[in-house]
C-alpha positions in Angstrom: 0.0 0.0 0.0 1.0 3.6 -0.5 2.4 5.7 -3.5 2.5 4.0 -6.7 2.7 4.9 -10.4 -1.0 4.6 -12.3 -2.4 2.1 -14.6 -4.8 2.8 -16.8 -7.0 0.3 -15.1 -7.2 3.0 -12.1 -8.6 5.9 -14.3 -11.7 5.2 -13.0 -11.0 5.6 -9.7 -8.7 9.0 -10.4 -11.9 10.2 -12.4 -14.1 9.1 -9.5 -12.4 11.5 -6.8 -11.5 14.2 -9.8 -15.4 14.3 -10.0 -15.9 14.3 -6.4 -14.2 18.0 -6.0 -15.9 19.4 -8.6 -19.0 20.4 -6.9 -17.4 22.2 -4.0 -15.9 25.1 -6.5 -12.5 24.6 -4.7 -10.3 22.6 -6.5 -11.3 22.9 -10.4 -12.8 25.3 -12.6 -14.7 21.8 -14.2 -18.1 22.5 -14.0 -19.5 19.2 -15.4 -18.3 16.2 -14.3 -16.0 14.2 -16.5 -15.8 10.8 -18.2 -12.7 8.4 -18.2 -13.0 8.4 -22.0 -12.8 11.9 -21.7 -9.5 11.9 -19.5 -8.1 9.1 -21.4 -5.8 11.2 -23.6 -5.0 13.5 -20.3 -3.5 10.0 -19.1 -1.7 8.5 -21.6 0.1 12.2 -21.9 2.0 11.0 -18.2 4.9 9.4 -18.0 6.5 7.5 -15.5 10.2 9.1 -15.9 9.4 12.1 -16.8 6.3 13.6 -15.9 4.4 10.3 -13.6 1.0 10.0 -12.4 0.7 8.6 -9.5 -2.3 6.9 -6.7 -2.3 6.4 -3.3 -3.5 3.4 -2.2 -4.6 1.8 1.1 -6.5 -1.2 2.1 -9.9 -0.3 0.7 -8.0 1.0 -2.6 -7.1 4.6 -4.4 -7.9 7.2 -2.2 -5.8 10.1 -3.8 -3.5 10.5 -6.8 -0.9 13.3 -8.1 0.0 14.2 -11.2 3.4 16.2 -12.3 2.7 18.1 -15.8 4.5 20.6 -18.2 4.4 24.2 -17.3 3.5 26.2 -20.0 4.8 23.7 -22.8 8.6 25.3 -23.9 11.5 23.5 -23.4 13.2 26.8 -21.0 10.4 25.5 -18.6 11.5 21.8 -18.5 12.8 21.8 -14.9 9.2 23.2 -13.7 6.2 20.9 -13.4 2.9 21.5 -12.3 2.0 19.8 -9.3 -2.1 18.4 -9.0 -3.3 16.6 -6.2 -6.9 15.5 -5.3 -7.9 13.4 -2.3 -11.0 11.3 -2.0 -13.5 13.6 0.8 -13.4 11.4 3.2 -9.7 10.7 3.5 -9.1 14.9 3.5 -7.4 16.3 6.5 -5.8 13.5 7.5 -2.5 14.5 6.9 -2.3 12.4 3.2 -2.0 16.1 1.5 1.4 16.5 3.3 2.3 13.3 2.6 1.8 13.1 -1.0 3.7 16.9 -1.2 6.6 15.3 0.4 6.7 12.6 -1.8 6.8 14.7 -4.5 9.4 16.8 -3.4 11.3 13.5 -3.0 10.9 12.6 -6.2 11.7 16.2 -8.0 15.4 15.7 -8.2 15.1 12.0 -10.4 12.3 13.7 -12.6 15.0 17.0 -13.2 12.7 19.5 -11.6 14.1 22.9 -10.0 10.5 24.3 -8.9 6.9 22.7 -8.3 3.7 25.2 -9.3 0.3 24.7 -8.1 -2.8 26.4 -9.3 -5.1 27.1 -6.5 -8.3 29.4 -6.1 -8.1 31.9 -3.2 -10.4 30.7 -1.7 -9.0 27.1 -1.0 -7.4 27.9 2.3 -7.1 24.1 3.2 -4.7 23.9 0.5 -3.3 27.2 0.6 -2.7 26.6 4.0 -1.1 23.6 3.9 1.3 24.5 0.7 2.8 27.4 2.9 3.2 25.3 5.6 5.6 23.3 3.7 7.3 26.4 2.5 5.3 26.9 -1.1 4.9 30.8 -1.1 2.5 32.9 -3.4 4.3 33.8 -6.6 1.1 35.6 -8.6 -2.7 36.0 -8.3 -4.8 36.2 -11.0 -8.1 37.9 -10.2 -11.4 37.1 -10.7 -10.5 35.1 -13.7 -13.0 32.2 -13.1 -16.6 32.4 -13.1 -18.9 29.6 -11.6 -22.2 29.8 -10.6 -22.7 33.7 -11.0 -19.6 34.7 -9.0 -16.0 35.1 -9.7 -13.0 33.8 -8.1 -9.1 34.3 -8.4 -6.5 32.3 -8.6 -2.9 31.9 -6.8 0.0 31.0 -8.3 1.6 28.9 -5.4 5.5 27.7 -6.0 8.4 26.2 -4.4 11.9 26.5 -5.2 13.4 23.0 -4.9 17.1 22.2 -3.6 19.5 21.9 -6.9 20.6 18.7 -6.7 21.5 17.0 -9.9 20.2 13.3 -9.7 22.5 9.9 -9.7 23.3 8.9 -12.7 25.6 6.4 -11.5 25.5 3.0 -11.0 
């Protein structure tokens, strides 16, 4: 049990607590839920070296995953990834956001990253919150630039400056 890199067999499941955050307006700017044949693409786009998706499994199964993706698609940018992580409701504030933060820190170094950037609306202080407790700091706002449900809501840039440490490449 634990951290462990996706199969295509658990895009369900990843879709399954995707979905689940959608209705609270905190965590995506998806309206409508979404369809594994719809995320499929999204999926296959991960890889395991480079850029991995990963679940977090217990006993009972996948109750979180994380995803490392481009940021902003040009090669300069290569040592940057954006950092996503969503956590089935009833396993949230449990401490399995830290976890899964410091895992990815861990792994930053063997994937080449130099910085981690998470989108996050404003008003999402749990996560806020917990990304500056593990020393993520604002880096730019965006305001007002989403619109749900009649109202608008900004967005914060939040990044981390990783430790340069150039990974083992011996054997």
């Amino acid at each position: 049990m634990g951290l462990r890199h996706a199969t295509e067999q658990d895009l369900p499941r990843i879709v399954e607590i995707y979905n689940a955050a959608i209705p609270s307006r905190r965590s995506t700017a998806d309206t409508e839920q979404v369809t594994p044949e719809s995320r499929l693409e999204w999926f296959r786009k991960h890889q395991p070296e480079r850029r991995p998706l990963l679940v977090y499994e217990r006993e009972e199964g996948v109750v979180a995953w994380m995803s490392f993706e481009d940021f902003y698609g040009r090669p300069a940018y290569r040592h940057t990834a954006e950092l996503s992580i969503y956590i089935d409701p009833r396993y949230q504030g449990k401490l399995l956001g830290k976890k899964l933060l410091h895992a990815a820190e861990e792994m930053a170094p063997k994937l080449g990253l130099h910085s981690l950037v998470g989108y996050v609306f404003a008003h999402n202080t749990p996560s806020i919150r917990l990304l500056k407790a593990l020393g993520f700091q604002e880096w730019g706002r965006l305001p007002d630039i989403a619109e749900m449900d009649g109202k608008e809501y900004s967005l914060c840039i939040m990044g981390k400056r990783l430790a340069r440490t150039e990974p083992n490449t011996t054997l």
